[in-house]
C-alpha positions in Angstrom: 159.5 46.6 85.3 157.6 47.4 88.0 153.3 47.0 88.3 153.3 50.6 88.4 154.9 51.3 85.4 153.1 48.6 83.8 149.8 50.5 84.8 150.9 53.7 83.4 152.1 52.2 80.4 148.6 50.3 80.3 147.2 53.6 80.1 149.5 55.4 77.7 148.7 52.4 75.0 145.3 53.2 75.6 144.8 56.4 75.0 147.4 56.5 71.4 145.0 53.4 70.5 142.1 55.0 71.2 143.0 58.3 69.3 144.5 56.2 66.5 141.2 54.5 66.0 138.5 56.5 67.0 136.2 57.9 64.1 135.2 61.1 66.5 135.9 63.1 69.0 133.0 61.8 71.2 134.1 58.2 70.4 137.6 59.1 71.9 136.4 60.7 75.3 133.9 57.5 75.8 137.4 55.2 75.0 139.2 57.4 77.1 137.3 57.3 79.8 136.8 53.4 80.0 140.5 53.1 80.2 141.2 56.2 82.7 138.3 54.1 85.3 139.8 50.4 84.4 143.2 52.2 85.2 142.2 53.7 88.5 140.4 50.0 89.3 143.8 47.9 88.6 146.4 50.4 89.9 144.5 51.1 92.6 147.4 49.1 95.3 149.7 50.4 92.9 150.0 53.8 92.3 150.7 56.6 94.3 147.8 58.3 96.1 148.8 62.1 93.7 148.6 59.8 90.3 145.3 58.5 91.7 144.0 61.5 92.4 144.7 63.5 89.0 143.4 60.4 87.0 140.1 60.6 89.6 140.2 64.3 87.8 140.5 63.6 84.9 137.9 61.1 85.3 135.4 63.2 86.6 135.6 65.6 83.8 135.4 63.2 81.2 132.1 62.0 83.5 130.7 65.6 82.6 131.6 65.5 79.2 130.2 62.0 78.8 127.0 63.3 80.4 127.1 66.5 78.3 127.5 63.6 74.7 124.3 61.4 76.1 122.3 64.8 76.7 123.0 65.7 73.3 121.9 62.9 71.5 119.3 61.8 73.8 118.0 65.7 72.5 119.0 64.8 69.1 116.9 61.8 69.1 113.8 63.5 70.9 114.3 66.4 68.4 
């Protein structure tokens, strides 16, 4: 098998796990998200440059939505 199927399949496992396991929804994009950057980091030599690019976006919007969770309960917790 090649290392760039092995990176996609790294990924795959991930996210099932992750959505498997995770108690909430917030807990899932946080997962997610670790395992969409440790992707891009390792694959990075391996993948091609479109797959790289639409994980970078899907990165990015989990960013935002991981930015729109801490806001939250950084306002829960001031509240």
């Amino acid at each position: 098998m090649a290392m760039r199927e092995n990176v996609v399949l790294f990924l795959a496992l991930w996210i099932v796990l992750s959505a498997l396991l995770s108690p909430s929804t917030e807990i899932f994009l946080t997962v997610a998200l670790i395992g969409i950057l440790i992707t891009l980091e390792i694959g990075e030599f391996y993948l091609p440059r479109d797959v790289k690019d639409s994980l970078k976006f899907s990165a990015y919007l989990l960013l935002l939505a991981f930015a729109f969770i801490v806001a939250r309960k950084v306002y829960e917790v001031i509240k």
